[in-house]
KOLDREN-783384 format. One line per field, with one value per residue (C-alpha): residue number from 0; residue in one letter; x, y, z. Coordinates in nm, 2 decimals, m for minus. Layout:
resi NUM|...
resn a|...
u X|...
v Y|...
w Z|...
END
This chain:
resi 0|1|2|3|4|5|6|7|8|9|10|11|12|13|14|15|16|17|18|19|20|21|22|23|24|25|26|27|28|29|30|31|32|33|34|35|36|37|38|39|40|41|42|43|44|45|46|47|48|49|50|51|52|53|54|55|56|57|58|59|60|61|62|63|64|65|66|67|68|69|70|71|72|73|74|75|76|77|78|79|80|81|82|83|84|85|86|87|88|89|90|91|92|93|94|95|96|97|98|99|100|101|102|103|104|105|106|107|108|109|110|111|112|113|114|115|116|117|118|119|120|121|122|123|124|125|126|127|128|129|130|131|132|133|134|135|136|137|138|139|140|141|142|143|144|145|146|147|148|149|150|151|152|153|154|155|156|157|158|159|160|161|162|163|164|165|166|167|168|169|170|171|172|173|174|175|176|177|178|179|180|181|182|183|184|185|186|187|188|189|190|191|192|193|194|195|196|197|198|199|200|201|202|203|204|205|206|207|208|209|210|211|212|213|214|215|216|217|218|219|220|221|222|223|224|225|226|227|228|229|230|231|232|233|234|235|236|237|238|239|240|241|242|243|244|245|246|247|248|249|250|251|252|253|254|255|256|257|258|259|260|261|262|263|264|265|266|267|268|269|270|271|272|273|274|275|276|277|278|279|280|281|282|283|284|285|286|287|288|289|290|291|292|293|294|295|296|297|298|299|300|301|302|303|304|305|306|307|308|309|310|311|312|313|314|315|316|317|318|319|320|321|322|323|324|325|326|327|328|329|330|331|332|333|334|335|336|337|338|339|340|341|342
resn x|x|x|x|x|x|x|x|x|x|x|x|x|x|x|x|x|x|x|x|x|x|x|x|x|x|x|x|x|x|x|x|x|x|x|x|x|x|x|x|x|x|x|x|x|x|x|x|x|x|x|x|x|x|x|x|x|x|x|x|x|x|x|x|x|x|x|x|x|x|x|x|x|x|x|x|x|x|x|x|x|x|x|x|x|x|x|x|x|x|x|x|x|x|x|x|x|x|x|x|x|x|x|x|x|x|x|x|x|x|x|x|x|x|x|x|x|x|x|x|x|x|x|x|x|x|x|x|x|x|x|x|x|x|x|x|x|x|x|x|x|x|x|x|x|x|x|x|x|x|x|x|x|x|x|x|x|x|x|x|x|x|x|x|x|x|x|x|x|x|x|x|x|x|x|x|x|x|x|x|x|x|x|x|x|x|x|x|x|x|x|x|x|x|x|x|x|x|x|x|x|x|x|x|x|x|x|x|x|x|x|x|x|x|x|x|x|x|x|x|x|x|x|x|x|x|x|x|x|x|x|x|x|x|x|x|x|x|x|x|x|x|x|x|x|x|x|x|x|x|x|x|x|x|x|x|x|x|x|x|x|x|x|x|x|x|x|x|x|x|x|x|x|x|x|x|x|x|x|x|x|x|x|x|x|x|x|x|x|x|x|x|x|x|x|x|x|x|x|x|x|x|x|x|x|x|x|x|x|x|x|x|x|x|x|x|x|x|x|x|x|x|x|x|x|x|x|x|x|x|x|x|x|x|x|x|x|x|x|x|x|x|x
u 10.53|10.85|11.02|11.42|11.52|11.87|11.95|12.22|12.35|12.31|12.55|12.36|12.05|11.82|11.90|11.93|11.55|11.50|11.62|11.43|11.10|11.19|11.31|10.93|10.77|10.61|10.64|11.03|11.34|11.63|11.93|12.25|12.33|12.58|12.80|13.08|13.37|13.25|13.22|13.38|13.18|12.95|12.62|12.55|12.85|12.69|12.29|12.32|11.99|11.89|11.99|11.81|12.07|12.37|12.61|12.62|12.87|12.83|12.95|13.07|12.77|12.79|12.52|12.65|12.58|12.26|12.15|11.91|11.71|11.32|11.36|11.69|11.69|11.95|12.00|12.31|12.46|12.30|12.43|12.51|12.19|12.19|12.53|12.39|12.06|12.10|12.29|11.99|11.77|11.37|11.29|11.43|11.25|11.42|11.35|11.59|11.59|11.80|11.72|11.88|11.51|11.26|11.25|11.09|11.29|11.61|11.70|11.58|11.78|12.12|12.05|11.99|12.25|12.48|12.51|12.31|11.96|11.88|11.53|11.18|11.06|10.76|10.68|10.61|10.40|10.10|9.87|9.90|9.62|9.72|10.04|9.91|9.77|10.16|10.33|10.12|10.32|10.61|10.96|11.16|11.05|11.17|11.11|11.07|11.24|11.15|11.06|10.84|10.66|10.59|10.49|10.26|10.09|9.96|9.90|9.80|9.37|9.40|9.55|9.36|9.06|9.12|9.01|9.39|9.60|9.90|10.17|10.17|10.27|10.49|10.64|10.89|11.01|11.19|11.36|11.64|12.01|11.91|11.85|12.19|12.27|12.51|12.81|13.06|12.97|13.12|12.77|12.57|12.76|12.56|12.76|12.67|12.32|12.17|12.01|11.96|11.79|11.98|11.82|12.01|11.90|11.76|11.65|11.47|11.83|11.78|11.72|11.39|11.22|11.20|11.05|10.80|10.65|10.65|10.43|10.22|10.18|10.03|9.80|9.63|9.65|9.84|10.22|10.29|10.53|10.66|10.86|11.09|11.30|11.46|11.54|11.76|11.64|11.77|11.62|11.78|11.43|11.12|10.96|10.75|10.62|10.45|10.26|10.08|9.88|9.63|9.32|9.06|8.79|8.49|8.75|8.56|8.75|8.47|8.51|8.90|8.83|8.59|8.86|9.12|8.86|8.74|9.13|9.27|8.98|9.05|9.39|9.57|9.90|9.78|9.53|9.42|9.36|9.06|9.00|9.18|9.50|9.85|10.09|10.42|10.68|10.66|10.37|10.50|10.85|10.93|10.62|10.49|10.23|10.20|9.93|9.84|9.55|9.46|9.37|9.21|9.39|9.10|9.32|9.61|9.35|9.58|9.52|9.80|9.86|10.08|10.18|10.47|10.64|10.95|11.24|11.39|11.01|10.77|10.99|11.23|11.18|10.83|10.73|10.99|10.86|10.48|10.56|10.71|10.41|10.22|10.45|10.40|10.00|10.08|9.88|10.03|10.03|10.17|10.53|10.46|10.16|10.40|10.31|10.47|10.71|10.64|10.81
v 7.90|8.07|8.33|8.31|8.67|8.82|9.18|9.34|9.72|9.61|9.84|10.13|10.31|10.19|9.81|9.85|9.98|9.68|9.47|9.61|9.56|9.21|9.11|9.14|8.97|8.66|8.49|8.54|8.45|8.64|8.49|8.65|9.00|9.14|9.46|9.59|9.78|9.65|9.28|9.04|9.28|9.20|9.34|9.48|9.66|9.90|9.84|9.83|9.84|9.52|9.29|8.96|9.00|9.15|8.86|8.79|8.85|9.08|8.89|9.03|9.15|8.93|8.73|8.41|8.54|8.65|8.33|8.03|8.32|8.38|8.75|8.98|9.32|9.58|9.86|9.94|10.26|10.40|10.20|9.92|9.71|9.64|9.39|9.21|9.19|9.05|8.71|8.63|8.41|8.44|8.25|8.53|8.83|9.10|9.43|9.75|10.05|10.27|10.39|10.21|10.04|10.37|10.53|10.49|10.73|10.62|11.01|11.11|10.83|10.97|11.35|11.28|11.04|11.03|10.66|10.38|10.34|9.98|9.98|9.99|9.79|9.76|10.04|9.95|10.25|10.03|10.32|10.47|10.32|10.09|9.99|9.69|9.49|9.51|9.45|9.11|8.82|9.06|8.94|9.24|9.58|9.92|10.07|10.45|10.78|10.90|11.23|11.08|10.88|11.18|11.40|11.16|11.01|11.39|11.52|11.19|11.24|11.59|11.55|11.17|11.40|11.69|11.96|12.12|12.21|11.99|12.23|12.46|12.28|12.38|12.16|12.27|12.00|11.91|11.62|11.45|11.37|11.03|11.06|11.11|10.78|10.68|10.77|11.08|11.42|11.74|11.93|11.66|11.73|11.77|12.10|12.21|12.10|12.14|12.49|12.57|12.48|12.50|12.45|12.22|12.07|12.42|12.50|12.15|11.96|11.70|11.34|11.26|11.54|11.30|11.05|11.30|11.41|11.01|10.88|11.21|11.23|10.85|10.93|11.26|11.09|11.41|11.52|11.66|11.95|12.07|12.28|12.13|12.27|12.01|12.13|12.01|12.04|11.97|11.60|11.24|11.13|11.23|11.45|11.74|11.82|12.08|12.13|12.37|12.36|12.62|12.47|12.39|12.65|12.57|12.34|12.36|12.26|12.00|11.80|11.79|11.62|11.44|11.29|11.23|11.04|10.85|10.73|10.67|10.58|10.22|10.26|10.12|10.36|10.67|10.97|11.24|11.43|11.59|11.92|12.19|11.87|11.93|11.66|11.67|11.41|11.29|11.15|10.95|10.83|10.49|10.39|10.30|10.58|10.89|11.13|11.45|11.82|12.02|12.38|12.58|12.93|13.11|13.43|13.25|13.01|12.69|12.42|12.34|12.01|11.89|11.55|11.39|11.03|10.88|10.86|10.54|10.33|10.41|10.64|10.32|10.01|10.00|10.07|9.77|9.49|9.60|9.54|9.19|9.11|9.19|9.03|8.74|8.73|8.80|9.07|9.41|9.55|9.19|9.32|9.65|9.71|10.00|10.35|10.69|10.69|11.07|11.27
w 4.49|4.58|4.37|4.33|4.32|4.25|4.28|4.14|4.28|4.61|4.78|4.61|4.73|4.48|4.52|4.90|4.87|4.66|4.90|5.21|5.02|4.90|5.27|5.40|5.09|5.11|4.80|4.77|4.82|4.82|4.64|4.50|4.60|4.37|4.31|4.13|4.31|4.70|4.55|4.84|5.10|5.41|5.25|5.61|5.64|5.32|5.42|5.83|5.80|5.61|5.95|5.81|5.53|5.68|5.63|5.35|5.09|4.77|4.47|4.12|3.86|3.59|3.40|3.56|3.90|3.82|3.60|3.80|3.91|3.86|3.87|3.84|3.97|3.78|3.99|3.81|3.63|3.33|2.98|3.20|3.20|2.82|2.83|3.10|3.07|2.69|2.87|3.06|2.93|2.86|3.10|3.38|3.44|3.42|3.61|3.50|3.73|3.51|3.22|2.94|2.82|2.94|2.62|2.24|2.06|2.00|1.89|2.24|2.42|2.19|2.25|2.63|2.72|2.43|2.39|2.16|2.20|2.38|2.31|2.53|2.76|2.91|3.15|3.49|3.62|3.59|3.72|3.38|3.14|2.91|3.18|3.37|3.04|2.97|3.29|3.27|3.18|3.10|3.09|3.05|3.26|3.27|3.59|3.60|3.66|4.04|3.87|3.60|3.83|4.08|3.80|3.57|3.76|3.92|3.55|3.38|3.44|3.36|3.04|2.99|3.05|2.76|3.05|3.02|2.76|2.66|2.52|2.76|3.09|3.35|3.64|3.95|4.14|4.46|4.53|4.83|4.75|4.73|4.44|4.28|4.41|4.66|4.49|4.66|4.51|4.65|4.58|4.81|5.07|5.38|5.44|5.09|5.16|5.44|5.48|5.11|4.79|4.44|4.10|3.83|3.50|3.40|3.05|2.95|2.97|3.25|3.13|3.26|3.04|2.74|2.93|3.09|2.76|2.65|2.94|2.94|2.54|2.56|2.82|2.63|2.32|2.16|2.21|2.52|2.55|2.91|3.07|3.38|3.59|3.91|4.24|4.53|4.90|5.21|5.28|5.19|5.06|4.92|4.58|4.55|4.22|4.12|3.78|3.58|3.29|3.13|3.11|2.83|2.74|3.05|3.27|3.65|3.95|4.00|3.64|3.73|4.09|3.93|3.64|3.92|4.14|3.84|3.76|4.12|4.38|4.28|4.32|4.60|4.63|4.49|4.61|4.58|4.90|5.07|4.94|5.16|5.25|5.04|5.02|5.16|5.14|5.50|5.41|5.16|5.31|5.28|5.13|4.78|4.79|4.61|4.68|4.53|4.55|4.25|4.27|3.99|3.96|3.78|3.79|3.54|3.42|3.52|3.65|4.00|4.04|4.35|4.40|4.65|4.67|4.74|4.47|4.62|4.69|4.45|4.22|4.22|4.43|4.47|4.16|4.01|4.32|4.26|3.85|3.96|4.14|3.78|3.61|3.81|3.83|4.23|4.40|4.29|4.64|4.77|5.02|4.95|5.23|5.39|5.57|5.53|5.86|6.02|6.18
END
């Protein structure tokens, strides 16, 4: 069977990731590409890069556009999702890349983004426990923040585990302008850019740190406080995270390689290296993997956790195509069989 897919945000980076993923999948077909303000525009004059699908025509985001599709994409704005996504019928799935459905707490959703709570969706980071059982069969999905994804699924066995400590964790991490989206910012300027690194979202205020302590508080199984500080380097693509905890009272090195081996050797886009090997984002560009090296520092008695992926394929598009393909009892690593591209 062929899959009738729609994608909505297609001029932006996110649904232009989307849309390079879906080109090279097998079970799909590609149907209305849709945008707001470059509606009426050759989709390859905004994705040069998608040449199977440069001509054609971006057409208005509405819920008649998208409608008489299998599966509809939103790679829109956050707060827009809700409105549209409430015209489609159950019979369409429907994949949100923003973060309008990501979180529980309606009080965290208000504080954080100052607008009504839409409510949760299922959460498609299926390598979380507990994810895939509710990816399967799913109808609605809200796909990840890049930064949540980087940084869960490197602390998730750790935590899952009980061998560190869950209120006193502490995560620096880097990511590409890509992942303020493709809109015109003075600071993302390459001249502002290139050359430096600059923190922002400092003192637990950026958006993704309620969502953090969600995913991480339901894989330990107790809340989950942490401290998060975002950084912005000098690279279109790519994140670097790194995490701290103190561990528990008799934590070895060897029990926390052994937890991450037990969680992720099954796994098909997530690793964690061999002992001595640190990620870096080259690794990891363009592809739907994430991998990841602990370190015990007996001196602070932490645990240093280091993971890397890419914000726009597995901290965005991959992660939504591989919950489609759950979603739609497909193979979860079907279109998404893509290497790191280096240097």
């Amino acid at each position: 069977m062929t899959y009738k897919i729609a994608v909505s945000g297609a001029s932006g980076y996110a649904g232009g990731e989307v849309l390079r993923l879906l080109a090279g999948h097998p079970e799909v077909e590609i149907g209305a590409v849709t945008a707001h303000s470059s509606a009426g525009e050759r989709l390859g004059s905004l994705q040069p890069q998608l040449i199977p699908l440069a001509d054609r025509v971006l057409t208005e985001t509405t819920a008649e556009n998208l409608a008489g599709h299998d599966v509809v994409f939103l790679a829109l704005p956050h707060g827009a999702s809700g409105e549209i996504a409430a015209q489609l019928g159950e019979d369409t799935i429907v994949i949100d890349a923003a973060a309008d459905h990501r979180l529980e707490s309606a009080s965290a959703w208000e504080q954080f983004y100052g607008s009504a709570h839409q409510g949760a969706w299922p959460y498609g980071l299926p390598e979380l426990p507990g994810q895939r059982a509710r990816l399967a069969g799913a109808r609605r999905i809200a796909v990840p923040g890049c930064y949540p994804t980087t940084i869960m699924l490197g602390l998730a066995p750790a935590l899952g585990s009980g061998l560190v400590q869950p209120d006193d964790i502490v995560i620096v991490a880097a990511t590409g302008t890509s992942g303020a989206g493709k809109a015109l910012k003075p600071h993302l300027l390459s001249a502002e850019v290139i050359g430096g690194m600059s923190p922002y979202g400092v003192g637990g205020v950026h958006r993704h740190t309620p969502e953090i302590e969600q995913g991480l508080s339901t894989a330990a199984g107790v809340p989950v406080q942490i401290s998060f500080t975002p950084t912005l380097a000098p690279m279109s693509r790519g994140i670097l995270a790194t995490s701290t905890a103190k561990l528990a009272p008799g934590t070895t090195e060897a029990q926390l390689r052994d937890a991450y081996r037990q969680q992720y050797d099954a796994e098909a886009f997530v690793h964690l290296l061999p002992e001595g090997q640190w990620p870096s984002t080259k690794q990891v560009i363009g592809s739907n993997h994430v991998t990841m090296q602990l370190a015990v520092d007996a001196h602070a008695g932490r645990a240093v956790i280091v993971s890397a992926a890419d914000n726009l394929t597995k901290g965005t598009a991959g992660g939504a195509v591989q919950s489609m393909n759950i979603a739609l009892g497909l193979d979860e690593t079907t279109g998404l069989n893509l290497l790191g591209v280096t240097p």
